[in-house]
ZAFI-263221 format. One record per residue (C-alpha): x, y, z. Coordinates in steps of 0.1 Angstrom, whole numbers, plus 5000, padded with zeros to 4 digits. Layout:
BEGIN
XYZ;...
END
This chain:
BEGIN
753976048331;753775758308;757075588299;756575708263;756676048276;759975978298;761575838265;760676128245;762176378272;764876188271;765676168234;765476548235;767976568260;770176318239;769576558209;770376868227;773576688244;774476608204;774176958195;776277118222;779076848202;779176608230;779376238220;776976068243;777975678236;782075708241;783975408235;786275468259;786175518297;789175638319;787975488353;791275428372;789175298410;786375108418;784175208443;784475018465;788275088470;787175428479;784875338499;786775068523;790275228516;789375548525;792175678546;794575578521;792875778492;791576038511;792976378494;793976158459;792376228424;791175858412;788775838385;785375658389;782475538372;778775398372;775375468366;773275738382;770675608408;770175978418;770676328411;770176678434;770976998423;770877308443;771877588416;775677558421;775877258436;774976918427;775076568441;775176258419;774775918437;776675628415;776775268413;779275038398;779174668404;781074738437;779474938455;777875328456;779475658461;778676028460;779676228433;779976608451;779776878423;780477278428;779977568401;782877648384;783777938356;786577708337;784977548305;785677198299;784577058261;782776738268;782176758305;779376828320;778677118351;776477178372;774577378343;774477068321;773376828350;769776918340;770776708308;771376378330;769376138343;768975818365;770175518346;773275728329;776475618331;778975868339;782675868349;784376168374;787476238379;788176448414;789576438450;788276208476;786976328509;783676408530;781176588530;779876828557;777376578563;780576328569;779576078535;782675958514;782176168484;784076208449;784676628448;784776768413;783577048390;782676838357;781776488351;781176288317;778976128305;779475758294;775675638284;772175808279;770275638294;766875668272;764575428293;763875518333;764275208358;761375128377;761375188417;760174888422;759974548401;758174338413;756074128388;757973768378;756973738339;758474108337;761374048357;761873738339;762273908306;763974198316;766374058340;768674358331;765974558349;765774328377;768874318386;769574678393;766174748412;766774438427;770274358432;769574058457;769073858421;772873958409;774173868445;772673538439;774173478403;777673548422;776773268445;775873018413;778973098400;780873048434;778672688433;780672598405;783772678409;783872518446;782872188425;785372258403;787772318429;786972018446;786871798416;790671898404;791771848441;790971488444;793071438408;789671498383;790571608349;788271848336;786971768297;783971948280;782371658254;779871708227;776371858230;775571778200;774771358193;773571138168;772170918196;771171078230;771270888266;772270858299;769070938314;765370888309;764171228293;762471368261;765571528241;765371798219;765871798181;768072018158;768971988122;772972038109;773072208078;776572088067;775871758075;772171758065;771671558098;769271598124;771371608158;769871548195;770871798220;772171618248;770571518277;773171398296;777071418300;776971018310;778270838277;780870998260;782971078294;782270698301;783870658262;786570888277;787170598303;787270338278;789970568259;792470568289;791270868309;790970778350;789071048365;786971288344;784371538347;782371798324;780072088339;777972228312;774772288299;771871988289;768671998277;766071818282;762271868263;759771868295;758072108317;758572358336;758472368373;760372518408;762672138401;762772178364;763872388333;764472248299;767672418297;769972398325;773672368337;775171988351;777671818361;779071448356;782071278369;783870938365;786470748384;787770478371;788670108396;785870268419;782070158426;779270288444;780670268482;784070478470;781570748455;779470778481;781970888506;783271088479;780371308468;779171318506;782271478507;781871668481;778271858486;779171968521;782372138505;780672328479;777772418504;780272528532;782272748500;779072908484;776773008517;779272918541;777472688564;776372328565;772172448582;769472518559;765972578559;764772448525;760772398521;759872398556;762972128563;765672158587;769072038570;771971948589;774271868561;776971808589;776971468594;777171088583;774271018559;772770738565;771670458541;768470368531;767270088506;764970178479;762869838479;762569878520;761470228513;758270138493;757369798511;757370048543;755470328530;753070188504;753369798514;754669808476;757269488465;759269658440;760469308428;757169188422;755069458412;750969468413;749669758385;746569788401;748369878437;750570098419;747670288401;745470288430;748070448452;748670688427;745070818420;744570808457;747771088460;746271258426;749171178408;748671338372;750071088347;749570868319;749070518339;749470288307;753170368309;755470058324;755169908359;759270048366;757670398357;754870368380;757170238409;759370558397;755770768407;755470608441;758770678450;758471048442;755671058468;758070918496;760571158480;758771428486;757871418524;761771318531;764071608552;766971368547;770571368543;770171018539;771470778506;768970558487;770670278474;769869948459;767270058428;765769788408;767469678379;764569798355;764670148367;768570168360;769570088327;773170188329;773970038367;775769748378;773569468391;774769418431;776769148437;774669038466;771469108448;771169068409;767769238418;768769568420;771869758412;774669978429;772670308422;772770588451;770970898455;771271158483;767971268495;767871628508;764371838516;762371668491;764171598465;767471368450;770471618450;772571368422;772771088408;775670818411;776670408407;778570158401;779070188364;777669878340;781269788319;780069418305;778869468269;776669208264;774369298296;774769658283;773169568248;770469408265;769569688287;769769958260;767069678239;764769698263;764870008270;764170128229;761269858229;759770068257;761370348236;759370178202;756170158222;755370468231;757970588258;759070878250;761870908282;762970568273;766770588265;767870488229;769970208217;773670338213;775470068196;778770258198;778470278231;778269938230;781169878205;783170108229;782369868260;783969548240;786769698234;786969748273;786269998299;787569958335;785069938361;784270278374;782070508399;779970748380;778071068396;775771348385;773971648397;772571958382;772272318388;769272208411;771172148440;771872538441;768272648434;767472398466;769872518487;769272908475;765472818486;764272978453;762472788422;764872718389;763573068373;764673288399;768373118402;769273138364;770673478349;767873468318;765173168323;763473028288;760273228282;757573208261;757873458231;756073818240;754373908206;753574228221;756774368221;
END
């Protein structure tokens, strides 16, 4: 039968249920045990009336008896019906059962006990009916542009994708958990801005009809929980969704949840130990261990990272002197790795290119530190170096799991960053950040120094081993005219 067909069956059943006076959509269910309390609490209920509900995933009826298998978001159970001669308005017997389907919701009130087969079962003469279902779910689901729009679909012929959404939700509440422990104060800042930064990315634009004011959508938490610093807060954070206007890849989706946090009378070497700290908590709380296999890599999370310079890095693999860079070398190495980009972008963004080849080939745990000054616009210089800046990343199977440094508090060396950086902005650079002068403004009137740190929802997807798409609950689609 063609899923037109199944629909029209159905819709007749939901007329016929309509005419028999029964209200198929109730507001109200009476469902007093979950499944799954049955289920594990069995000699305690055993021989109790409890009340349960879920949908139907299947149906057998043998003339005067029927079994319903049901699923709530517990667990399953086994609905064992028998004939009986009392009339119940509403309910449904084993006569009406030929009115339900798979994909109803229904609730039953009876005794628990087992069948003769031995299987926890729910005994009762009538159940009813919650929701008609008028669309069959599929036995299988298995294309990803269908399961990507119909995630509701996905996730009950294949509940592995639900399990996983539980565990992205345990991922960030462990980093919540952690964050409050060590004395973070929790503060959700605008998504909304005048003037976006805090990271090199295209931003989205909207338009505020009040206001009559176009309005980026912000790409990064960084600058108003560092304004937060400059307004007395010590240690803040914000988990929450940015957006950035770019492709989309297994690393990347334009939409995406992140997290930012800032200490204040801390720098680079404080965070590192810190957010070290930090990932191996949330990975121990969400899959509970420390070993993955991500990509083909090995990862031993359990241990001290070690500490790798970002200017050794290149001079080692490419022979490349970050400090005093050669386009030609950059480009050649690049076309030689058919790297896809536009090459008349800036020599720091070509570096950036390079890197991502190392990047990509490194197992890790291991820290890069020490980034040139013209790929981090919002990092202290290094005391040692005024080369490169107090900037660290952890490197894990391939790619950087955050984003932290020493936070830039001078004002005047803040103004000149954010200059160049909207020349390169002016010229054609479209990830270039923007010139905030109230950042700037907010940075005279002091802001203590401070250790900053970042990392998105990607550090899930990584450790899940699945791409971005298949870790988020509804992933951005292009529009089906079709439908």
């Amino acid at each position: 039968m063609l899923l037109e067909d199944y629909r029209n069956e159905r819709l007749r059943k939901l007329e016929e249920i309509r005419e028999m006076g029964i209200e198929p959509y109730p507001a109200r269910s009476y469902r007093n045990t979950k499944i799954i309390d049955v289920i594990n609490h069995f000699d305690e209920k055993k021989g109790q009336e409890v009340v349960v509900a879920g949908r139907i995933v299947a149906i057998r009826s043998f003339g005067k008896l029927a079994f319903i298998k049901i699923r709530d978001y517990s667990g399953e159970v086994q609905i064992f019906m028998k004939a009986s001669d009392e009339k119940h308005d509403g309910l449904f017997g084993t006569k009406e059962v030929r009115l339900l389907d798979t994909g109803d919701f229904i609730e039953a009130k009876g005794i628990v006990d087992k069948s003769q087969t031995g299987e926890i079962s729910v005994f009762t003469d009538y159940v009813r009916l919650l929701t008609k279902s008028l669309r069959p779910l599929p036995e299988k689901f298995t294309n990803k542009e269908e399961r990507y729009r119909r995630r509701y679909v996905d996730m009950n012929v294949n509940p592995e994708v639900r399990e996983r959404l539980v565990r992205r939700s345990k991922f960030w509440q462990a980093t919540r958990d952690f964050m409050n422990k060590h004395g973070f104060i929790e503060v959700n800042i605008p998504i909304l801005e005048h003037t976006t930064g805090g990271a090199d990315a295209t931003p989205f634009v909207t338009h505020m009809n009040a206001l009559d004011e176009d309005f980026y959508l912000r790409i990064s938490h960084e600058l108003p929980l560092k304004r937060l610093l400059g307004g007395g807060f010590e240690k803040v954070y914000d988990i929450g969704a940015r957006f950035r206007n770019e492709g989309v890849d297994d690393e990347h989706l334009p939409e995406h949840i992140a997290f930012e946090s800032y200490a204040a009378y801390e720098d680079y070497e404080d965070g590192m130990k810190l957010y070290e700290e930090m990932i191996k908590y949330v990975a121990k709380e969400t899959w509970g261990t420390l070993k993955f296999n991500v990509g083909g890599f090995e990862i031993d999370l359990d241990c001290e990272w070690p500490r790798v310079k970002y200017a050794d890095l290149l001079m080692e693999k490419f022979g490349v002197d970050v400090f005093n860079p050669d386009r030609e070398q950059l480009v050649k190495i690049l076309k030689d790795n058919k790297v896809e980009t536009n090459f008349d972008v800036s020599e720091a963004r070509l570096i950036d290119n390079v890197w991502k080849l190392i990047r990509k080939t490194s197992a890790g745990p291991y820290w890069l530190i020490e980034e040139p000054l013209s790929l981090s616009p919002l990092a202290k210089k290094s005391a040692e170096n005024p080369l490169v800046t107090e900037r660290f990343h952890p490197i894990i199977a391939g790619t950087e799991m955050g984003n932290g440094f020493s936070e830039l508090n001078d004002p005047l060396d803040q103004l000149e960053r954010f200059e160049e950086q909207q020349a390169a902005r002016d010229a054609g650079d479209e990830e270039a950040q923007m010139l905030d002068r109230d950042f700037v403004e907010m940075l005279e009137y002091g802001m203590p120094p401070a250790c900053g740190w970042g990392n998105s929802e990607r550090n899930f997807w990584l450790l899940e081993g699945v791409p971005g798409r298949e870790a988020v609950p509804f992933p951005t689609m292009k529009r089906d005219e079709q439908r």
